[in-house]
OpenMM code with the backbone's topology and positions (N, CA, C; nanometers):
from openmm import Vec3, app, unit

residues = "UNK UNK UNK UNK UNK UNK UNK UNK UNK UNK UNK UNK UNK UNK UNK UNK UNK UNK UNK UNK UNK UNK UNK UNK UNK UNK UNK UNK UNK UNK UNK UNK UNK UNK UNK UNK UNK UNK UNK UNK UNK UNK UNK UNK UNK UNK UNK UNK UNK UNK UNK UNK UNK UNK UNK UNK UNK UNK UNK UNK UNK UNK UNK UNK UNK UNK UNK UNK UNK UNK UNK UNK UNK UNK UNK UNK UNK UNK UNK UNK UNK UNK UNK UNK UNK UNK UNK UNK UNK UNK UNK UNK UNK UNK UNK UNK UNK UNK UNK UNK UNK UNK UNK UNK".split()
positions = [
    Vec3(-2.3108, -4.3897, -5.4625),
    Vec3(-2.4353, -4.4016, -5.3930),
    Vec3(-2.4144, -4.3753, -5.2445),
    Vec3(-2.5239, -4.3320, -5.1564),
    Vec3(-2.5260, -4.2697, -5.0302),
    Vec3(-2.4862, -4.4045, -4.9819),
    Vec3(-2.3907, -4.4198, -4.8386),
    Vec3(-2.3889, -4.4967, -4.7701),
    Vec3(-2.5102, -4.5069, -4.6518),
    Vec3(-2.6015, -4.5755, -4.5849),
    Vec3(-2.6589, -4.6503, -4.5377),
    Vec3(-2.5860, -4.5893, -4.3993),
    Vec3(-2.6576, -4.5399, -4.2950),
    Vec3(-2.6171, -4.4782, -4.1362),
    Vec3(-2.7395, -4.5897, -4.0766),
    Vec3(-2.6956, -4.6498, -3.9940),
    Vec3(-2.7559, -4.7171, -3.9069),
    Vec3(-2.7247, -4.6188, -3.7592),
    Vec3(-2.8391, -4.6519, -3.6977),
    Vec3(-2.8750, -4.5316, -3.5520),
    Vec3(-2.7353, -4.5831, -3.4902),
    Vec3(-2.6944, -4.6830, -3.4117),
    Vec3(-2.6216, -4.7604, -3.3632),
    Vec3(-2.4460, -4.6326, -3.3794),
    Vec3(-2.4327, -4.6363, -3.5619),
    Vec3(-2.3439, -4.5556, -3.6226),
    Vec3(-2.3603, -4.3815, -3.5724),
    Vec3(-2.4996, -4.3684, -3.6287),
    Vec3(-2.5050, -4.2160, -3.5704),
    Vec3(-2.5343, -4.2007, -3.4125),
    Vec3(-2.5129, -4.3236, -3.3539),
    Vec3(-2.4824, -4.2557, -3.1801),
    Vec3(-2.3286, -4.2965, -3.1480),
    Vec3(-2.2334, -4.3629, -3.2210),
    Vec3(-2.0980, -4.3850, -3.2208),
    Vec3(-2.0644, -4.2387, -3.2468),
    Vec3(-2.0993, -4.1959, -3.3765),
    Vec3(-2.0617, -4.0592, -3.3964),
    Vec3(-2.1123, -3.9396, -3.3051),
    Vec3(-2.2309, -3.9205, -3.2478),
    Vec3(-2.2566, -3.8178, -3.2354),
    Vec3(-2.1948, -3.8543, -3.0547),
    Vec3(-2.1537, -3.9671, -2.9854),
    Vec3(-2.0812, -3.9764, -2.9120),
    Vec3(-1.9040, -3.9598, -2.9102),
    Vec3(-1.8466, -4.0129, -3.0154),
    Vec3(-1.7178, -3.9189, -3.0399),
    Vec3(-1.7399, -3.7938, -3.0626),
    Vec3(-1.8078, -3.7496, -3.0867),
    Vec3(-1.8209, -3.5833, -3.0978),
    Vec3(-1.8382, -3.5213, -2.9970),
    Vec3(-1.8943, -3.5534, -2.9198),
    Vec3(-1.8990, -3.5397, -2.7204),
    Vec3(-1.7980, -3.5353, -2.6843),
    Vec3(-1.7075, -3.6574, -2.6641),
    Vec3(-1.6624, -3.7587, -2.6307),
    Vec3(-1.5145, -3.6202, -2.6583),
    Vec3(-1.4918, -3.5683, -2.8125),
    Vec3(-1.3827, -3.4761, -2.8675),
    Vec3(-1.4069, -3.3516, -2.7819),
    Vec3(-1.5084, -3.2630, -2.7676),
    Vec3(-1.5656, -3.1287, -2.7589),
    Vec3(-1.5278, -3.1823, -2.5571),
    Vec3(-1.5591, -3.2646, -2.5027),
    Vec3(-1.5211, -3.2593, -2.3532),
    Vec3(-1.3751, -3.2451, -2.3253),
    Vec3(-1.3093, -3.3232, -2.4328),
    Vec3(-1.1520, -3.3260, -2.4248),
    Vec3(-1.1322, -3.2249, -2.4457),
    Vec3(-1.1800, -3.1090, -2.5148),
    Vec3(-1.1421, -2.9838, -2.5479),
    Vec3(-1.1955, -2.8933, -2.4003),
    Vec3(-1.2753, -2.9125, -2.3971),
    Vec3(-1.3067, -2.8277, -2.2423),
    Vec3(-1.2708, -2.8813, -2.1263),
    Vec3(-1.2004, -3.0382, -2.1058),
    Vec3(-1.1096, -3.0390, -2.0068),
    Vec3(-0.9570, -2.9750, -2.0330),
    Vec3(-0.9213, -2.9767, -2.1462),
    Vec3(-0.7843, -2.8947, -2.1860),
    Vec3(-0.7897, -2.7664, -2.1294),
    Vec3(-0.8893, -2.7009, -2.1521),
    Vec3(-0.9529, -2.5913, -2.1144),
    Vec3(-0.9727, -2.5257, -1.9874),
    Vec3(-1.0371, -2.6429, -1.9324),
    Vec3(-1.0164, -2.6148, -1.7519),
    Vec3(-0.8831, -2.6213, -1.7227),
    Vec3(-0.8071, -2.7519, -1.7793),
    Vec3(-0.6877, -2.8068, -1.6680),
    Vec3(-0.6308, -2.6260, -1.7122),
    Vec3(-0.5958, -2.5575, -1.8150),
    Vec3(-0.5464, -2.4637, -1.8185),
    Vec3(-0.5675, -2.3128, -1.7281),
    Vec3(-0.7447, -2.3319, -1.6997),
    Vec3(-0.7894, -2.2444, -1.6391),
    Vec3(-0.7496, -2.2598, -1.5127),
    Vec3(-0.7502, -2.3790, -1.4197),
    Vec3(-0.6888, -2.4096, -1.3096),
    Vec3(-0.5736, -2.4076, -1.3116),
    Vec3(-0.4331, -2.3862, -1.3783),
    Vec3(-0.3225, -2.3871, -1.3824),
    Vec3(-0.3203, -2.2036, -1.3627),
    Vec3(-0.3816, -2.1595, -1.4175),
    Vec3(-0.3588, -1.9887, -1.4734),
    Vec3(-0.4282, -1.9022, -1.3005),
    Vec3(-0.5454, -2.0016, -1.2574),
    Vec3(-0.6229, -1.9612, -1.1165),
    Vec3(-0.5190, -1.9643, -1.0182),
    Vec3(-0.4400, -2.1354, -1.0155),
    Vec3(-0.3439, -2.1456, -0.9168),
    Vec3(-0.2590, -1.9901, -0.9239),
    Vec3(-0.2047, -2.0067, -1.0505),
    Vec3(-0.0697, -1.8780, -1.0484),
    Vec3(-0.1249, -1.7407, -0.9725),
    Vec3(-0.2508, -1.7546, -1.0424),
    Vec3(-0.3157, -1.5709, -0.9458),
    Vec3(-0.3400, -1.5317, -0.8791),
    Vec3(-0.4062, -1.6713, -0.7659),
    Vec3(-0.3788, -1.7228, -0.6218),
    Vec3(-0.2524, -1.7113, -0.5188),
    Vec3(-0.1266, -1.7420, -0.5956),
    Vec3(-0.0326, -1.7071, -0.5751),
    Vec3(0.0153, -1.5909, -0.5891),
    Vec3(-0.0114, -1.5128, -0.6581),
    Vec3(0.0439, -1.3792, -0.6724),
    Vec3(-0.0276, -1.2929, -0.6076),
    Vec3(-0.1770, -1.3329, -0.5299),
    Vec3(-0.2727, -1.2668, -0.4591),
    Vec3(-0.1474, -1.2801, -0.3188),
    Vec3(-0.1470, -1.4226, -0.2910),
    Vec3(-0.0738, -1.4237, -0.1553),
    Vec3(0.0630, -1.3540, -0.1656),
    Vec3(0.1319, -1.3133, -0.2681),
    Vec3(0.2728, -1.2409, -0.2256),
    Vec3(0.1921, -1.0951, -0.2028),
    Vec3(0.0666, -1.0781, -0.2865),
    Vec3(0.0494, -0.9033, -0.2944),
    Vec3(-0.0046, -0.8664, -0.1832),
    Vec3(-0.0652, -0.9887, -0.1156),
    Vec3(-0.1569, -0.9450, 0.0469),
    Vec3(-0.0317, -0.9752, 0.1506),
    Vec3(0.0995, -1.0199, 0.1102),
    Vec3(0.2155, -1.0214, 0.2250),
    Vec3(0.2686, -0.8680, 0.2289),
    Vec3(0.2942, -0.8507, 0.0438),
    Vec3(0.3493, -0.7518, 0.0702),
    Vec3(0.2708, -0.6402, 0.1268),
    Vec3(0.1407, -0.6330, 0.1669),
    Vec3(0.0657, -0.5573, 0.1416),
    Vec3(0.0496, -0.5313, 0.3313),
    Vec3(0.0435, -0.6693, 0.3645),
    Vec3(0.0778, -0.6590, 0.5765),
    Vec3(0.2310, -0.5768, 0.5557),
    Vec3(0.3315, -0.6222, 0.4761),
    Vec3(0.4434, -0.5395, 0.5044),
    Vec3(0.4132, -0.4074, 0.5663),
    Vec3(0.3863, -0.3466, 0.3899),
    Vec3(0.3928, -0.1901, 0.4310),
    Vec3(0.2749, -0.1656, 0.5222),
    Vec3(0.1718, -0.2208, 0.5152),
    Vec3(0.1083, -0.1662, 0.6420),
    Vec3(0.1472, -0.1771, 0.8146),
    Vec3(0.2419, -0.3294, 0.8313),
    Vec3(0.3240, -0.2637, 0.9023),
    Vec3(0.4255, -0.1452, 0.9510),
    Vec3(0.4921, -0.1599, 0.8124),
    Vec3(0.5588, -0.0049, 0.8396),
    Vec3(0.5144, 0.1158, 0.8536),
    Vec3(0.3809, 0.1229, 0.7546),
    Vec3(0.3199, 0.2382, 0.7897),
    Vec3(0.2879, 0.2558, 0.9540),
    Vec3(0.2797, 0.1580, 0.9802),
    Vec3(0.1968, 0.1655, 1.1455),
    Vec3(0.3539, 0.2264, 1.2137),
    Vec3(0.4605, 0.1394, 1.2134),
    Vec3(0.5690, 0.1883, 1.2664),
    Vec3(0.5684, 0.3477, 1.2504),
    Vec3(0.5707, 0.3866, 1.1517),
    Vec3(0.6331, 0.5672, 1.0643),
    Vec3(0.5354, 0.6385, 1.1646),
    Vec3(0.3971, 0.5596, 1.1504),
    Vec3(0.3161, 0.6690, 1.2375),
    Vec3(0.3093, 0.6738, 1.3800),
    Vec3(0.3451, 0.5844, 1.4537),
    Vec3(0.4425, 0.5873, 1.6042),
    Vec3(0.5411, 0.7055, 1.5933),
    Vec3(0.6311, 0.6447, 1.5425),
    Vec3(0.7223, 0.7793, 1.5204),
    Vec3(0.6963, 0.8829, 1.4760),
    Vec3(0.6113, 0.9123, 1.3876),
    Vec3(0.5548, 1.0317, 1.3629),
    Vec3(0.4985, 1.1018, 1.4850),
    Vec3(0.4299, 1.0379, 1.5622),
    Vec3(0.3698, 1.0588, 1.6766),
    Vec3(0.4735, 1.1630, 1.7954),
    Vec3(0.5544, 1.0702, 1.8192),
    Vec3(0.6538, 1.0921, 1.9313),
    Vec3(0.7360, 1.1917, 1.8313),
    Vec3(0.7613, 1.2281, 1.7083),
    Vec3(0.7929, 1.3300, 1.6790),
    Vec3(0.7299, 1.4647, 1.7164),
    Vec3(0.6231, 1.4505, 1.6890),
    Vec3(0.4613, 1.5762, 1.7018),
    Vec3(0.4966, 1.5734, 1.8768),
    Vec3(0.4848, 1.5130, 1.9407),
    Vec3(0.5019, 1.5422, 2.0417),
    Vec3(0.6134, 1.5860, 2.1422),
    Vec3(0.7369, 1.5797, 2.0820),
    Vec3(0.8840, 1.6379, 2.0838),
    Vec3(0.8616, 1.7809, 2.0252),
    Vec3(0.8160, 1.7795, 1.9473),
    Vec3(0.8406, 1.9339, 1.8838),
    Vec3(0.7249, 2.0324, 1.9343),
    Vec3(0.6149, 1.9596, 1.9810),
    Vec3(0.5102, 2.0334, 2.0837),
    Vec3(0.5625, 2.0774, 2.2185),
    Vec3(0.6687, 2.0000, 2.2794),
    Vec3(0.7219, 2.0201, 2.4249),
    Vec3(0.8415, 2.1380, 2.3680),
    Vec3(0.8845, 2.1026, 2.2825),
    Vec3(0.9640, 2.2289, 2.2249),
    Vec3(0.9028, 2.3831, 2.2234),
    Vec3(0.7961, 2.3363, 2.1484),
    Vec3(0.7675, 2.4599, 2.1364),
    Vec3(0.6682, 2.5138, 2.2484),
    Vec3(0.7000, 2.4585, 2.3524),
    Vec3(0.6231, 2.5280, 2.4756),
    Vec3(0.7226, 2.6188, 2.5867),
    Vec3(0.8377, 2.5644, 2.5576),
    Vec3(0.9730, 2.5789, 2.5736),
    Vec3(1.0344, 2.7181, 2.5108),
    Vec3(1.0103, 2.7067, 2.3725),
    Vec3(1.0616, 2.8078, 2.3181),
    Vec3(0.9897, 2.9451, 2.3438),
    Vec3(1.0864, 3.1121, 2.3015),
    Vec3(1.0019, 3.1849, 2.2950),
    Vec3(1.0210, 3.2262, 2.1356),
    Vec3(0.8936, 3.3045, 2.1244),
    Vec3(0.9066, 3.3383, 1.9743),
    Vec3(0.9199, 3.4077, 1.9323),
    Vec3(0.9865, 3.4745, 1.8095),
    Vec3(1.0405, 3.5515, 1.7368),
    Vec3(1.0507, 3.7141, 1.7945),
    Vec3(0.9149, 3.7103, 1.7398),
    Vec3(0.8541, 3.8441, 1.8138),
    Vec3(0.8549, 3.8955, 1.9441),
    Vec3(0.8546, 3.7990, 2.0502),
    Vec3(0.8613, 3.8118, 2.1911),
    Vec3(1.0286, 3.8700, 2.1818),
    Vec3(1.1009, 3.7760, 2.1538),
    Vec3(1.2007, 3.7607, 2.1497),
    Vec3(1.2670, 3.8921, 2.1357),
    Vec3(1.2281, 3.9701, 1.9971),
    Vec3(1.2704, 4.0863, 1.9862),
    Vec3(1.2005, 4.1643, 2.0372),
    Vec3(1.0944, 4.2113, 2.1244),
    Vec3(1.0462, 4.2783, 2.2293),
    Vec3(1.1390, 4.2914, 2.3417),
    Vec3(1.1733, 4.1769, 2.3818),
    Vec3(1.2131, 4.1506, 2.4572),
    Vec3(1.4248, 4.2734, 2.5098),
    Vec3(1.4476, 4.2007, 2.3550),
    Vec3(1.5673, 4.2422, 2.3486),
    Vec3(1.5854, 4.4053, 2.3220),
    Vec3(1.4417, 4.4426, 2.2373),
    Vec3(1.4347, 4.5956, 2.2489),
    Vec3(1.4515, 4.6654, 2.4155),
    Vec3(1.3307, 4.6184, 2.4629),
    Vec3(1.3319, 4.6571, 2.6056),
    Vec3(1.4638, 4.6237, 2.7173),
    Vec3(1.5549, 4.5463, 2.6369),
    Vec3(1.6726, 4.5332, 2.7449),
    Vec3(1.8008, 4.6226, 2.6733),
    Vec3(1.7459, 4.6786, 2.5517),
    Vec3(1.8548, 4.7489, 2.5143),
    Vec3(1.8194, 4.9016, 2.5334),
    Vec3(1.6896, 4.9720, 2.5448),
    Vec3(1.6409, 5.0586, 2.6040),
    Vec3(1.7100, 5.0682, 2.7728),
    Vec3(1.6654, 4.9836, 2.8511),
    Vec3(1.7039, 4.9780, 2.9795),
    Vec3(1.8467, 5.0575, 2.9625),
    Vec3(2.0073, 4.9291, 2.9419),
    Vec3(2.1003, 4.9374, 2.8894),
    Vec3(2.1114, 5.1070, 2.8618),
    Vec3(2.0310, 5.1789, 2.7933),
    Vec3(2.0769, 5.2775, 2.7162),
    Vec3(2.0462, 5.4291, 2.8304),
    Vec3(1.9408, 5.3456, 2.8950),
    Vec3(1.8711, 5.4940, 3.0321),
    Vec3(2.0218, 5.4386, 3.1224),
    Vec3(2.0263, 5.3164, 3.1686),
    Vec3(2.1334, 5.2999, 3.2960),
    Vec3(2.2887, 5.3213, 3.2394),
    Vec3(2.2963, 5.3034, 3.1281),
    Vec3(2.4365, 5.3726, 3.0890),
    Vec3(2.5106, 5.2673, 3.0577),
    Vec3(2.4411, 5.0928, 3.0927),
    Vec3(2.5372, 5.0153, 3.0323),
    Vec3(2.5880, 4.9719, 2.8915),
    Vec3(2.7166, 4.8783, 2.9272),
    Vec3(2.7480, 4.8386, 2.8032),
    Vec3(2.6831, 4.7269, 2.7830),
    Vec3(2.6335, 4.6695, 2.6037),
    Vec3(2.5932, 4.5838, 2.6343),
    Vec3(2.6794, 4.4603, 2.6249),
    Vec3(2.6877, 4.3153, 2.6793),
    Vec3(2.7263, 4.2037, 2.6251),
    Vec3(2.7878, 4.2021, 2.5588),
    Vec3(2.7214, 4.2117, 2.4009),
    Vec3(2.7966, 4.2144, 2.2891),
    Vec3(2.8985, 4.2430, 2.2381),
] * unit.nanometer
topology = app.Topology()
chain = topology.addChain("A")
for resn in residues:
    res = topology.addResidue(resn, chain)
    for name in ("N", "CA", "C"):
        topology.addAtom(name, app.Element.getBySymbol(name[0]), res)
């Protein structure tokens, strides 16, 4: 025969049943907050490493800089190719009307 539920009984129960299902979703959080902490943490090594190289980048491009600008004073300096052998045509022409020897 059916047992007899007094209200009293079905709010014992339908309060352990709460009472189970919260314990399960605090398990739940404490885990979610354990797993947040860790990613938190791995945010802060990835935003250190992350000032790193953007430090260095900043360094490379200083130097990059003062490179570009070494090889610009160079090449204001230099003559070029073409000049160059103009140049040496017309002094070996000369050389060849005045009768000298050359250098070489």
């Amino acid at each position: 025969m059916l047992e007899k539920v007094t209200i009293e009984d079905l709010a014992g129960m339908v309060r352990r049943g709460f009472d189970e299902v919260g314990g399960k979703f605090d398990a739940v959080n404490d885990k979610m907050d354990k797993g947040f902490a860790q990613v938190d943490k791995r945010f802060e090594q990835v935003d250190k490493r992350f000032e790193q190289v953007a430090s260095e980048l900043s360094h490379m491009n200083a130097r990059l800089s003062t490179v570009e600008h070494e090889v610009a004073q160079i090449g204001k300096e230099m003559v070029s190719r073409i000049e160059f052998e103009d140049l040496m045509g017309r002094v070996k022409y000369l050389e060849l009307k005045l009768g000298v020897e050359s250098g070489k």
